[in-house]
PLY file of the C-alpha trace (Angstrom):
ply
format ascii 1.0
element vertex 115
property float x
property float y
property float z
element edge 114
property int vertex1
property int vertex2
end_header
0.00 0.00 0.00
1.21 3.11 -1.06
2.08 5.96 1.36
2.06 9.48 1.47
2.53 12.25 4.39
3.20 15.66 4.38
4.73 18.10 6.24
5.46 21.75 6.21
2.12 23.37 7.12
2.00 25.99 9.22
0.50 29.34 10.55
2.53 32.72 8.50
1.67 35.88 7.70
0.61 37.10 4.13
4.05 37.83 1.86
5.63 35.06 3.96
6.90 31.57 2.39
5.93 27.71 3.14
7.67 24.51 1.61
5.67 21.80 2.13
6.83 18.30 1.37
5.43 15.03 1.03
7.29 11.54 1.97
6.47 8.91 -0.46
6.36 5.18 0.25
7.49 4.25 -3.19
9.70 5.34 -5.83
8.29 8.97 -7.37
9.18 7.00 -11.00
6.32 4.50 -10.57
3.92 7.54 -10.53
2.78 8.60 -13.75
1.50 11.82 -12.38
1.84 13.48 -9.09
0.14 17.10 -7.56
-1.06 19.06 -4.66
-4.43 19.81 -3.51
-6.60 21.80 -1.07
-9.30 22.38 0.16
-10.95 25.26 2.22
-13.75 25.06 4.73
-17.07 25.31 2.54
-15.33 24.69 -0.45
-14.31 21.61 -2.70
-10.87 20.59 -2.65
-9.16 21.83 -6.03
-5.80 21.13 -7.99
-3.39 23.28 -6.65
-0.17 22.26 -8.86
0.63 19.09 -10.56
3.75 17.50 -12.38
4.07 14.17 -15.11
6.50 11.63 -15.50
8.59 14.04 -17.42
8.77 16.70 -15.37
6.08 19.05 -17.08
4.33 20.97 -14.50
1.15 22.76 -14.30
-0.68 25.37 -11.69
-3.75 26.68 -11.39
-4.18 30.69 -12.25
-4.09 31.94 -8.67
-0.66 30.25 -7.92
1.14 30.72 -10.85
4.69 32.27 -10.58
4.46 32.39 -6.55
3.90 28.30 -6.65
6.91 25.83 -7.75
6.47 21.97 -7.56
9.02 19.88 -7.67
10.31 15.64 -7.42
13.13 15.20 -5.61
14.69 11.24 -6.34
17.07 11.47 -4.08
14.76 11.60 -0.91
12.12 10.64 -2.66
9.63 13.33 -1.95
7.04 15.71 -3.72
7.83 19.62 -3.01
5.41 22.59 -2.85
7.59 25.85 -2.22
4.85 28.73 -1.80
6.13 32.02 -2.08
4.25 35.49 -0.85
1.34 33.25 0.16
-2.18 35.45 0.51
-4.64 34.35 2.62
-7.09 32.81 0.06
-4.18 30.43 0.41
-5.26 28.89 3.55
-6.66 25.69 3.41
-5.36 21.92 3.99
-3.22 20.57 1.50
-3.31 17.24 0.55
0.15 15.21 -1.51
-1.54 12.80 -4.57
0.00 10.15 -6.46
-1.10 8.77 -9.32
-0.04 4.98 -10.74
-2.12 4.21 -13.78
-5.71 4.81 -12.66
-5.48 4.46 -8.58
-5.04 7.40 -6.66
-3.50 8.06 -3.21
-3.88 10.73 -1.02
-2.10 11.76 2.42
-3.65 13.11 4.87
-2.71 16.90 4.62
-1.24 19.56 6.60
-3.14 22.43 7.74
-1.72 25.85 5.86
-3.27 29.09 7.68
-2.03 32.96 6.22
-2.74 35.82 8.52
-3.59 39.34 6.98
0 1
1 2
2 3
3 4
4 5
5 6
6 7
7 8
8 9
9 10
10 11
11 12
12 13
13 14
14 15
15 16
16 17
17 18
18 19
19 20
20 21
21 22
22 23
23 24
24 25
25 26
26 27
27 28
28 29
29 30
30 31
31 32
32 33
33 34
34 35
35 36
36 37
37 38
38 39
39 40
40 41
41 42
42 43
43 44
44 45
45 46
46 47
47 48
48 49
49 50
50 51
51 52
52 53
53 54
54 55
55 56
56 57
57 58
58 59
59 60
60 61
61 62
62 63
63 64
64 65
65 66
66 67
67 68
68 69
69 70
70 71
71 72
72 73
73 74
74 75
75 76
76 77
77 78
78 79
79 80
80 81
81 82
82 83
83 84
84 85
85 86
86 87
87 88
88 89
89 90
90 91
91 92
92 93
93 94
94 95
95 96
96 97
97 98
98 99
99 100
100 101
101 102
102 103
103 104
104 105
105 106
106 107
107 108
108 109
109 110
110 111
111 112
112 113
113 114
């Protein structure tokens, strides 16, 4: 069974920077598609940022040029580096991993921005 958890979550204000990460059970290469999501009270949970096999990457409008994701091999973990974060921001985020057509999900870290 596959395994994800992430860390990095935290309470900052707005301007500020996060890096969350997320520990993967199994090698990132078995994964033919990887992102972040979250999900704010009274709202559905939404693709934050997502990257391929390859390495091609894509955001959603509200995050683009303050998000980066990012697969590291080497310790095997999925990377969100949020810079000047806003506080339509908060929400939890949640690490998925796609291998062919089953999804996994961690269980998310709580990100809160103050004003």
């Amino acid at each position: 069974q596959v395994q994800l958890a992430e860390s990095g979550g935290g309470l900052v204000q707005a301007g500020r920077s996060l890096r969350l990460s997320c520990a993967v059970s199994e090698y990132l290469i078995k994964f033919n598609l990887m992102g972040w999501y979250r999900q704010a009270p009274g709202r559905q949970r939404e693709l934050v940022a997502s990257i391929d096999a390859v390495g091609a990457t894509n955001y959603e409008d509200s995050v683009e040029g303050r998000f980066t994701i990012s697969k590291d091999f080497v310790e095997n973990t999925l990377n969100l580096e949020m810079n000047d974060l806003r506080p339509e921001d908060t929400a939890v985020y949640y690490c998925n991993a796609r291998q062919v057509f089953t999804d996994y999900w961690g269980q998310g870290t709580q990100v809160t921005v103050s004003s």
